[in-house]
N, C-alpha and C positions, 0 to 999 in steps of 0.2 A: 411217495408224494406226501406231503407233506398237509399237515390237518390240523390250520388254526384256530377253528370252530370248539376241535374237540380235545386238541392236546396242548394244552395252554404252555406250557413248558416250553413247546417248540415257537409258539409266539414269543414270549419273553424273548427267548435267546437269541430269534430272529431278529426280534427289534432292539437289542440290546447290540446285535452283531453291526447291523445298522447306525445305529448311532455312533459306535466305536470309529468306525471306516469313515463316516463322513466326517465326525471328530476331526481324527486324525487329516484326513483331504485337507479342509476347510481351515482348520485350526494350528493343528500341530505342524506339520512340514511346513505352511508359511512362513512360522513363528520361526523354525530353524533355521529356511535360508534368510530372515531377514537378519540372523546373527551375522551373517559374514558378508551384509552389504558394509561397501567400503564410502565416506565420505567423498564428495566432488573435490578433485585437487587443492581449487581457491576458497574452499567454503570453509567458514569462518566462524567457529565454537561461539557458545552462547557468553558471554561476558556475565559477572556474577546479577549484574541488573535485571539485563536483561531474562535470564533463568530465573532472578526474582518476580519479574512481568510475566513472565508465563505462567508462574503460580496462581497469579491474579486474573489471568485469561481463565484458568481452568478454574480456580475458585466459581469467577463469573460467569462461568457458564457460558460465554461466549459462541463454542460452536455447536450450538443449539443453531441458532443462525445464519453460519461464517462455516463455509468451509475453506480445505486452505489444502487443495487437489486442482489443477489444471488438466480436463483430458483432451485424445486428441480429435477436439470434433470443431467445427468451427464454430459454435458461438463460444466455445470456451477461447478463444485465442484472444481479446481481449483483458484475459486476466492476468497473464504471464506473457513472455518470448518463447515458451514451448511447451510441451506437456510436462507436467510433473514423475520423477522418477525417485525408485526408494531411496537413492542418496542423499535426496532434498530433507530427507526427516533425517539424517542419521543424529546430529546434535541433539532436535528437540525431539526426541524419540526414545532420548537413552532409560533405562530403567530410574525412578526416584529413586531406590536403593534398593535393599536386598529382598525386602519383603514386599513390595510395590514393585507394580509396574509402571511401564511410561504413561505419563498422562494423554488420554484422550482430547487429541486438538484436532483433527481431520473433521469434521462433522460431516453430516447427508446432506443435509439442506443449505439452500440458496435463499433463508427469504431476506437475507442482507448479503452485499457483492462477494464474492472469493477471495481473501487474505493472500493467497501465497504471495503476491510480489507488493503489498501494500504499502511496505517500505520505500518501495521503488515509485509508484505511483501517486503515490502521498506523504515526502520527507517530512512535513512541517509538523513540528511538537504542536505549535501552538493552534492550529488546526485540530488532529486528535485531539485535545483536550479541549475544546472547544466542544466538537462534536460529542464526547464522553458525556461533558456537563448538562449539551443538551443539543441533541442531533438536529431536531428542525432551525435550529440558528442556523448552519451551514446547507443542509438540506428540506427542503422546506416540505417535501412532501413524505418525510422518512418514516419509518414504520417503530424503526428504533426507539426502546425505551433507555430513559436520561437513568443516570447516574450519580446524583448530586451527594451516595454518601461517599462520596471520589474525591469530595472538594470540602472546601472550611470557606465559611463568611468569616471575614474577619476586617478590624476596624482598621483602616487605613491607615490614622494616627501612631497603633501597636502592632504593625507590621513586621514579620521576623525579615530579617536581612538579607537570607538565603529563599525567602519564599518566591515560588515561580506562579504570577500575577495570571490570569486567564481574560484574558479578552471579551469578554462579554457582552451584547451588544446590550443598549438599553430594554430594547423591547423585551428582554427576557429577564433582565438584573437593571433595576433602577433604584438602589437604595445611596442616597448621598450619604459619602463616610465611609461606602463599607466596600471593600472588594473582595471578590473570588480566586480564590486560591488552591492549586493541585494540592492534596495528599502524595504523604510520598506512594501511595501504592497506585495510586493516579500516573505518576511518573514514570515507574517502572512496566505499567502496563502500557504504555507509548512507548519506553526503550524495547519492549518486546516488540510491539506490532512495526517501529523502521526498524528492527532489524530483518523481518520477513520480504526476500528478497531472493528471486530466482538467483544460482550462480551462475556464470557463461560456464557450458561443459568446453573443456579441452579443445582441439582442434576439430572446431566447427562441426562438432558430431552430435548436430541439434535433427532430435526426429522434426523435421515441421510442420504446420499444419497445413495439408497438403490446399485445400479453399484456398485456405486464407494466402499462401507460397504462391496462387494460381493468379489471384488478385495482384500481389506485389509484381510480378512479371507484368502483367496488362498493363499494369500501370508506368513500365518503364518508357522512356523515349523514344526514337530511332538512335539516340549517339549515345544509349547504354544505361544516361542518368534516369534516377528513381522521381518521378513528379510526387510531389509532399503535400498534401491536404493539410493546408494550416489551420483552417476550422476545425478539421478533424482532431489533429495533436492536441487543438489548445481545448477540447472538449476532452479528452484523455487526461491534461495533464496540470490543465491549468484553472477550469471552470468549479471546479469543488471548493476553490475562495473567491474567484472573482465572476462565479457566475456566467451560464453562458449567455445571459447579455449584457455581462461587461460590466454591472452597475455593483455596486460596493454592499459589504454586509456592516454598518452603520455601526461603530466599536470595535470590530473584529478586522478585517480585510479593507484594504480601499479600493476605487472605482477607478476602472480603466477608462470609462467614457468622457469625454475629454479634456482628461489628463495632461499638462504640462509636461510632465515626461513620455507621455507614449505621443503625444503629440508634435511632439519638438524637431525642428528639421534637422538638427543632429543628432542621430538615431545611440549616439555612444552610451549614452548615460542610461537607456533604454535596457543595450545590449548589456552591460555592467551588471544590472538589475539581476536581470534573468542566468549570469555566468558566476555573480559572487553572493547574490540572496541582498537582502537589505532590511536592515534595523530602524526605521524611520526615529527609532527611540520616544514613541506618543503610545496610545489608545491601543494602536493596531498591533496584533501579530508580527513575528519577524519571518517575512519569505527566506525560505533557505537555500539556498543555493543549486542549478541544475547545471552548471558544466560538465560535469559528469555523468549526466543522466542523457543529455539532448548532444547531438550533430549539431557542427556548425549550420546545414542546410533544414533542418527541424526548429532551430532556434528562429533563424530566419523566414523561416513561414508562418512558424506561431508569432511572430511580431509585424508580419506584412497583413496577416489578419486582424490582430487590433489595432494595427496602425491605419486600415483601413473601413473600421466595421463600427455600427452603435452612431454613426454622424462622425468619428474620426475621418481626416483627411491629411494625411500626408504619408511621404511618399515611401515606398517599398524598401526591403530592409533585405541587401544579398547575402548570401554564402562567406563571399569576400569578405565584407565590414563584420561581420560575426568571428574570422578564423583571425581578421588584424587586432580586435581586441582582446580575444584569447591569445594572441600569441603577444600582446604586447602586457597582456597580466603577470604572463607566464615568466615575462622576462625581469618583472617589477618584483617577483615571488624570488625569483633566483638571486637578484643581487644582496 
């Protein structure tokens, strides 16, 4: 039996035996099989920007914050299309080089949303950068601290050529003459964060989240189709610029409430909107484009709800007129 009290020796070695073995558990075996995790078929190297943006993530300290872990419970099913798994890090995960290791981007905490698919959830540069410069412009109740040595004031008059202009609203930048403008390291930390973006695993061999999979069934029909909560989607995908009541962020974003075009009894130029993004070329930000992100029947819910919500009135926006102008884009794209 063994005698900690009296024979110190045998403590040390005890607890030195200890630490070794958990070491090893915890630390080392991990570290070995995450060598021989293999990338998602589709998933797609970090571009040299974009690996420049992550430096600026982890410079910033970012996941202090921000984690960028999906697990499988259900209030995480909002942050991605499934749990996250080791292949999702394998790019930004690699070692800096020989003497470094990968930078830490995973963080513990939640007190700002989950990154992993941010990309996917919020494509607009000129959104991030908005929010970088100063978060309560887009979120009005955000916890977020600004960033403004991200940006350069600079005189409208001696504007560089290539600079990318920031949207500002008044209430936060009212100096006549002078506008706000990204740094490049501004820029490449937005090339980092739309590149974070779940990939589809291979043949549908998504774990799901079994709640959230329980809900999607309830919600199906009797003839099989899925009923789409267009409030819902356009709270998911749409309200971090236009607000979910619809009302515009004054320089930055404009107002869906009643809008000329979300109004209009031909729903085309609507559907255009939301399938190819738009450049109004003024004040505002440029919406970026979601046909690849939204279903023809997602699209058309999210547009039957502002086409009906905020004092809007007109009329519903189907499936159909959504897949006829996708498919008559598609055909304008080909010739």
């Amino acid at each position: 039996m063994l005698n900690f009290h009296k024979e110190h020796k045998n403590l040390v070695l005890t607890a030195g035996g200890v630490f070794i073995a958990l070491s090893t558990l915890i630390a080392i075996l991990p570290a070995f099989q995450m060598q021989g995790t293999e990338p998602i078929p589709d998933e797609k190297p970090l571009t040299a920007h974009e690996e420049e943006g992550l430096r600026v993530y982890v410079s910033e300290n970012c996941m202090a914050c921000h984690t960028q872990q999906v697990r499988n419970i259900e209030m995480d099913n909002v942050w991605g299309s499934r749990p996250s798994i080791p292949s999702d890090y394998f790019y930004s995960k690699k070692r800096l080089d020989v003497w470094r290791q990968s930078p830490s981007t995973l963080g513990s905490e939640r007190t700002g949303p989950d990154l992993t698919n941010i990309g996917a959830r919020q494509p607009s540069e000129d959104w991030h950068l908005l929010h970088l410069y100063n978060p309560r412009a887009v979120v009005s109740a955000s916890v977020m601290p600004s960033y403004p040595w991200l940006f350069k004031e600079v005189d409208s008059s001696y504007m560089p050529t290539d600079a990318k202009v920031v949207a500002v609203p008044k209430a936060y930048f009212n100096k006549p003459g002078k506008k706000i403008i990204a740094s490049y390291d501004a820029l490449r930390l937005v090339d980092y964060l739309k590149y974070l973006k779940q990939t589809e695993l291979p043949g549908d061999n998504v774990n799901d989240f079994i709640p959230a999979l329980k809900k999607i069934e309830a919600a199906r029909s009797e003839d099989g189709t899925q009923s789409l909560d267009g409030a819902n989607l356009y709270a998911q995908v749409c309200a971090a610029c236009h607000q979910g009541t619809g009302k515009d962020i004054v320089g930055a974003f404009p107002s869906l409430v009643g809008s000329s075009i979300v109004n209009d009894e031909n729903s085309e130029k609507l559907i255009r909107v939301v399938l190819q993004g738009y450049d109004a070329r003024t004040d505002y930000g440029v919406m970026p484009p979601f046909g690849d992100q939204l279903t023809d029947a997602e699209i058309a819910a999210i547009l039957t709800h502002e086409r009906s919500s905020w004092g809007n009135d007109a009329a519903p926006v189907t499936e159909e007129d959504v897949a006829k102008i996708r498919q008559y884009l598609e055909m304008e794209l080909n010739k």
